[in-house]
ZAMAR-922942 format. One line per 4 residues: number of its first residue (from 0); for each residue x, y, z of C-alpha. Coordinates in pm, 1 decimal. Layout:
N
NUM = X Y Z  ...
end
This chain:
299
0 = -1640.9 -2103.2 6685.8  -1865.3 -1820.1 6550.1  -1612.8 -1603.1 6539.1  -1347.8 -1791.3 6414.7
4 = -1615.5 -1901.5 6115.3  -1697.0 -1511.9 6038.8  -1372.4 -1341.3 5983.7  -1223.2 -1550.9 5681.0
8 = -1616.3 -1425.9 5546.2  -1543.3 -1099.4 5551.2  -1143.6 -1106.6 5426.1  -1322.9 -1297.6 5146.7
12 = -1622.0 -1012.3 5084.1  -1314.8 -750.3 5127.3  -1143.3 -939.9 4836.8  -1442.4 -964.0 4629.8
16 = -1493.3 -619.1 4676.2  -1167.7 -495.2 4572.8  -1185.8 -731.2 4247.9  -1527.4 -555.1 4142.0
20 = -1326.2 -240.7 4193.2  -1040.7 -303.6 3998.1  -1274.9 -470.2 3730.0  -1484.9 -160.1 3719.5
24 = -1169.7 62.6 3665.6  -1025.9 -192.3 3418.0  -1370.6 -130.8 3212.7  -1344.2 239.6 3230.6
28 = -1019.0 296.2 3132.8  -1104.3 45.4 2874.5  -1401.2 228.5 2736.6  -1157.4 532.3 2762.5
32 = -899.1 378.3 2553.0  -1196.6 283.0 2284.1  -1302.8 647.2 2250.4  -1017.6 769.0 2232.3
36 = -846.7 542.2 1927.5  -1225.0 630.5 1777.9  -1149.5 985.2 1794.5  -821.6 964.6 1616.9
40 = -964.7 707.2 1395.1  -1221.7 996.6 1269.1  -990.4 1261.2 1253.0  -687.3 1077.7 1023.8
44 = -1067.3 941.8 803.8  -1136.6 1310.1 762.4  -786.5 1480.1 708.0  -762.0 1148.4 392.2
48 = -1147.1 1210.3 262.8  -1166.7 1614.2 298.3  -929.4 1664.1 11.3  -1129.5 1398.5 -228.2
52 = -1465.4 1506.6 -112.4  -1344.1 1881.1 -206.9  -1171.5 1736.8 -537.7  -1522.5 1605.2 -589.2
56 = -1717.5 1927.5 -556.7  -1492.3 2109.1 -731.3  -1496.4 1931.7 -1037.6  -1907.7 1920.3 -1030.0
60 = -1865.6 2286.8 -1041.9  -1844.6 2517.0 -1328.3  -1536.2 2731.9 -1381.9  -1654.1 3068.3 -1360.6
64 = -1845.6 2998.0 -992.9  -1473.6 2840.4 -901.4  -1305.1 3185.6 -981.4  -1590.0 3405.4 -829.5
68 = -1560.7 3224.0 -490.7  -1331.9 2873.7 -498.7  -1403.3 2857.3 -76.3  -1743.7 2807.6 -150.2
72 = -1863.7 2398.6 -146.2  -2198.3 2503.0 -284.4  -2336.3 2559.9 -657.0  -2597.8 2626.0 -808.8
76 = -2498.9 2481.0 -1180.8  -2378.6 2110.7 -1056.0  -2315.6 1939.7 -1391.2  -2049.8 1669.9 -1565.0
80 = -1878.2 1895.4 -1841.3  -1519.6 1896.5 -1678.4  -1593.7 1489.0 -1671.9  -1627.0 1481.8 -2036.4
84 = -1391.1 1720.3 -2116.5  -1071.5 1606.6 -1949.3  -1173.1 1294.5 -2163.8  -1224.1 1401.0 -2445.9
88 = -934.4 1681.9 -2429.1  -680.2 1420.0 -2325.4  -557.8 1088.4 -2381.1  -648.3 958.5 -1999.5
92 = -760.6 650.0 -2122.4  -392.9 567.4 -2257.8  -285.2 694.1 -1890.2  -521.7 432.2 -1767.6
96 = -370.3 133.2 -1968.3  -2.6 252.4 -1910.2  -87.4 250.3 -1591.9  -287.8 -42.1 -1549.9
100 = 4.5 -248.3 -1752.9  269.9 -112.9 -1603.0  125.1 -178.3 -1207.9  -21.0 -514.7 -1287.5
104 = 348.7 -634.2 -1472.2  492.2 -463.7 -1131.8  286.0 -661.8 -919.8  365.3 -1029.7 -1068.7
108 = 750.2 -940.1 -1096.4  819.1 -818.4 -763.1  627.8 -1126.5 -605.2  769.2 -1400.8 -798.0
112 = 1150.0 -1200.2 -763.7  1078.4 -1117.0 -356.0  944.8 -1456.9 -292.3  1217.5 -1683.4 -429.6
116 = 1467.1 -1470.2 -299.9  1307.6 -1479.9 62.3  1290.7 -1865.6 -1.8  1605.6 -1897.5 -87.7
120 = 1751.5 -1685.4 205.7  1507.9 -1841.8 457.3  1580.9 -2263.2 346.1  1924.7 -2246.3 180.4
124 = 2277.9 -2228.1 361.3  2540.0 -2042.5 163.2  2843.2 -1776.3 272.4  2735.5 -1471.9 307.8
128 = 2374.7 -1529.7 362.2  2297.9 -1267.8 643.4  2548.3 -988.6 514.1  2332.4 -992.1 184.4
132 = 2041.6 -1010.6 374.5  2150.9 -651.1 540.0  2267.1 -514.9 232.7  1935.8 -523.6 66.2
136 = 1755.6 -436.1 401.1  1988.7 -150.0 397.2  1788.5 -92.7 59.1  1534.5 64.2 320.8
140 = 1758.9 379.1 412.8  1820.6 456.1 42.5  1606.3 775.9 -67.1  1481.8 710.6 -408.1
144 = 1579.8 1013.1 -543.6  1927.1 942.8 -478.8  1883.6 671.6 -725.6  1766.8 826.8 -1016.1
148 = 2064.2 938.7 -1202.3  2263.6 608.6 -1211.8  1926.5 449.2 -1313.9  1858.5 698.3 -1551.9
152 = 2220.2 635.7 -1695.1  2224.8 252.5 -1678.0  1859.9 277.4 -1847.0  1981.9 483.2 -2088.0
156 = 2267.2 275.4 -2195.9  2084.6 -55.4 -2283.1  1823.2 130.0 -2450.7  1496.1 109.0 -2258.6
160 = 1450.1 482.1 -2206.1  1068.2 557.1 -2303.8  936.9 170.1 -2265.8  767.5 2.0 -1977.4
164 = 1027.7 -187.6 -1871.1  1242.0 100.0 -1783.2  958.1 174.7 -1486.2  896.8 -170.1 -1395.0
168 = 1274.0 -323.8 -1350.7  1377.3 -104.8 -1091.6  1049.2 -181.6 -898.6  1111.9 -550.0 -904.1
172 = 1378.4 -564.4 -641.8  1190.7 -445.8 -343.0  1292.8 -458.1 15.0  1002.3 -394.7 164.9
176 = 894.9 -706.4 3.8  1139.9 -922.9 21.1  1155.9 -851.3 428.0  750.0 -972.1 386.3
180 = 792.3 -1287.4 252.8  1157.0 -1363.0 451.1  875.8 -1293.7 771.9  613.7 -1484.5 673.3
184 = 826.7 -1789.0 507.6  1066.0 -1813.8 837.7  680.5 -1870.0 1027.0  667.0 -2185.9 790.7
188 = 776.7 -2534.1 1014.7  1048.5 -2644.7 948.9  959.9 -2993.3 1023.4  718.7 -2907.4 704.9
192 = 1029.5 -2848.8 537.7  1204.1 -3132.3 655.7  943.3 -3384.2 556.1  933.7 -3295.4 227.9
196 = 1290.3 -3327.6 140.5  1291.2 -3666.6 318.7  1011.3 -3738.7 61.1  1253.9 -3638.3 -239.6
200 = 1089.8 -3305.8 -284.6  1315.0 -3061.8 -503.1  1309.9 -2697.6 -331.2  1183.5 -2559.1 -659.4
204 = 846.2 -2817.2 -546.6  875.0 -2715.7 -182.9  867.9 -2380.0 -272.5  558.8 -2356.4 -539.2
208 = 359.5 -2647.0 -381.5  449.3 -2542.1 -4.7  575.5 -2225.6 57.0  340.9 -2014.8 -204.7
212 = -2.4 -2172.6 -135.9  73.2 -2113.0 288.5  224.6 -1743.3 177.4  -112.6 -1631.2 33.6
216 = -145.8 -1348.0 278.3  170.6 -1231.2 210.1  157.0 -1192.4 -143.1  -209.6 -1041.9 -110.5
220 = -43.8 -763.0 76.6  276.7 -742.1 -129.6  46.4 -704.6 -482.8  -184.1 -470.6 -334.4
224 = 67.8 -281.4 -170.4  335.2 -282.4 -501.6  -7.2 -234.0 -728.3  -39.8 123.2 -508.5
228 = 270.2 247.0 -518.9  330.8 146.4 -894.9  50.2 310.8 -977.8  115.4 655.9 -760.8
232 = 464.7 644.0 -870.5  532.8 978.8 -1019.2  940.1 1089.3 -1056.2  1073.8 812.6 -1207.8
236 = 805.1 774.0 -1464.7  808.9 1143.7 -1542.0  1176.2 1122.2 -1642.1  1178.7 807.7 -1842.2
240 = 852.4 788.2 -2036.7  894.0 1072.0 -2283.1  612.8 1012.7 -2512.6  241.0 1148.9 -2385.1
244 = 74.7 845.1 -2455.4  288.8 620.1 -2298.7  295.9 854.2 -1954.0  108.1 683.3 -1667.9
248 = -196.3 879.4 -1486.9  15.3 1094.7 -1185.4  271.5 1193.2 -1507.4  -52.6 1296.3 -1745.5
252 = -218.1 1458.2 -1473.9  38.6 1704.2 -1412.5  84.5 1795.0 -1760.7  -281.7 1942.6 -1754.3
256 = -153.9 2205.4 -1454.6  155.9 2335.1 -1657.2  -60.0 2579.5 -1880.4  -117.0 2932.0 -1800.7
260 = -442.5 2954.9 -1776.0  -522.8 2676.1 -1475.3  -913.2 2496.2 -1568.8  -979.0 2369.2 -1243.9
264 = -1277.4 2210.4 -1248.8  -1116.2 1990.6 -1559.4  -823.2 1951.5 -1340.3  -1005.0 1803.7 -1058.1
268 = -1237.0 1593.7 -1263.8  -881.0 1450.5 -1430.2  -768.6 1355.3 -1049.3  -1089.8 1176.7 -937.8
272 = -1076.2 955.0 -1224.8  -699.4 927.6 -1155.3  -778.2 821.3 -824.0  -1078.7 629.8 -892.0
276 = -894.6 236.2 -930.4  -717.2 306.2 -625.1  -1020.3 363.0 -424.1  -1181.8 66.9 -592.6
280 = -855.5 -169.3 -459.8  -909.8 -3.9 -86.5  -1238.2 -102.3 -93.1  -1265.8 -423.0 -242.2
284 = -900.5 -556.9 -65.5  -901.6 -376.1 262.3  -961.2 -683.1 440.7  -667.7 -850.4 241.0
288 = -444.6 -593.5 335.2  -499.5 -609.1 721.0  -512.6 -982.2 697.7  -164.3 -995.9 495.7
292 = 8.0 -727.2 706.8  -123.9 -900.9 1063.8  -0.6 -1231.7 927.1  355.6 -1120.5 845.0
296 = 406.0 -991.7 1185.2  448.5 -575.1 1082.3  258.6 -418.1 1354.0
end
C-alpha cells in the first residue's frame, strides 16, 4: 500500500519539476528576447536623432567655428543668428503655408477619395471588381519617378502647372490607402451591413453614419501618414511649382544649398524649422499612428 501510494508522488514532483524548468527557461529566453528588441530599439532611436541633434548644434554655431573645425559638437559662441537669418533672408514662412495648405488639402482628399472607393469595393458587387482591385494595388510596384513625365505632360496640358492642385491631384489616388481602408472596412460585420439595408439605409448613409465613425483608426493613420509624406514630398513639387513663393519647405530648402558659397549654420537652422511640424505630429499622434496601423491589420 505504501508503496503503491508513493510512486505516483514522485512522477508528480518529477513533473512539477520539469514545468519549473521549462518555465524558468521560458522566462530567460524571454528576458533575452526583451533586451535584445531594446537594443535595436536604441540603436535605429540614435541612427534617426544623431543627424537632428547634429543639425541642431550646428545651426547654434557660428560660421567661422563651423569652417575651423565642423567635427567639433562644442562652441564657445552658442547663439540664434542663423535662426533669424534664414528668416529674415528667405520667404520660409510662405514655405510653411504652401506647405501646410498643400498637406492639409492632401490629407482630406485622399481620405474621402480612398475611403469611398474601399467602400465601394468592399459592399458593392460589380464586373470586374477584383481585377481593378489589383490594378491599383499594382499601383504599389510603380516607382514614382517613372511617373513624372506623363504627369508633368497631362498637368501641363490643362493648365495647372505652378498651382497647388498640380501637387495635390496626383496624391489623391493612393494605394497605400485605399488597401487601409479596403482592410479595415472588410473587418466591419456584415450582419451590420445587412441590418441597415433591411432598415432602408442608402449606402451613401451606411457609409458616413457606419463605416466612417467605426474607420476612425484608419483614417487617423491614413491623414497622419499622407500629412508626412505630402509634406516631405520633394521631386514632384520641385518640377511643378515654379514660382519661389509658392515652393513648399523640402523645395525652398534646397534652393539655399545651390549658392557657391555654402552658410551652414543658416542652412541647418532652415532644416530644423523645416522639420520642426513633423516632429510636432510624431509626438503629439504617435499613439494614433500605432493604434491605426495595429487596427488595420499591417504588421
Amino acid at each position: 500500500m505504501a508503496t503503491a501510494v508513493a510512486a505516483p508522488a514522485a512522477d508528480t514532483a518529477r513533473s512539477g519539476t520539469r514545468r519549473s524548468s521549462r518555465g524558468g527557461e521560458q522566462d530567460r529566453s524571454g528576458k533575452l528576447f526583451n533586451r535584445l528588441a531594446a537594443t535595436c530599439v536604441t540603436l535605429f532611436a540614435l541612427i534617426w536623432l544623431v543627424p537632428f541633434l547634429w543639425a541642431l548644434i550646428t545651426s547654434l554655431r557660428p560660421n567661422d567655428e563651423i569652417a575651423a573645425n565642423p567635427t567639433t559638437p562644442w562652441s564657445s559662441n552658442w547663439n540664434l543668428d542663423a535662426y533669424s537669418y534664414a528668416w529674415n533672408s528667405s520667404p520660409l514662412g510662405w514655405w510653411y503655408v504652401n506647405s501646410f495648405i498643400i498637406s492639409t488639402l492632401t490629407v482630406v482628399f485622399t481620405v474621402v477619395v480612398c475611403s469611398m472607393a474601399a467602400f465601394a469595393l468592399v459592399n458593392l458587387n460589380f464586373r470586374g471588381k477584383y481585377v481593378l482591385f489589383g490594378l491599383i494595388l499594382a499601383g504599389l510596384m510603380v516607382p514614382v519617378e517613372a511617373l513624372v513625365l506623363p504627369q508633368f505632360l497631362e498637368f501641363r496640358a490643362i493648365g495647372l502647372l505652378g498651382t497647388y492642385w498640380a501637387v495635390i491631384l496626383p496624391s489623391v489616388a493612393l494605394p497605400v490607402a485605399l488597401f487601409v481602408f479596403h482592410s479595415f472596412i472588410k473587418a466591419i460585420p456584415v450582419a451590420l451591413i445587412e441590418a441597415a439595408r433591411l432598415d432602408g439605409a442608402s449606402w451613401w448613409r451606411i457609409y458616413s453614419q457606419i463605416a466612417m465613425p467605426l474607420s476612425r483608426p484608419a483614417i487617423s493613420a491614413v491623414a497622419i501618414l499622407t500629412f508626412i509624406t505630402s509634406w516631405n514630398a520633394f521631386l514632384w513639387p520641385l518640377l511643378v511649382l515654379t514660382q519661389t513663393k509658392s515652393q513648399t519647405i523640402p523645395v525652398g530648402l534646397s534652393s539655399l544649398v545651390g549658392g557657391s558659397a555654402i552658410q551652414y549654420a543658416e542652412t541647418m537652422a532652415s532644416a530644423v524649422l523645416g522639420i520642426l511640424p513633423l516632429l510636432a505630429v510624431f509626438l503629439v499622434l504617435q499613439r494614433q499612428i500605432a493604434q491605426g496601423v495595429a487596427n488595420t491589420g499591417i504588421k
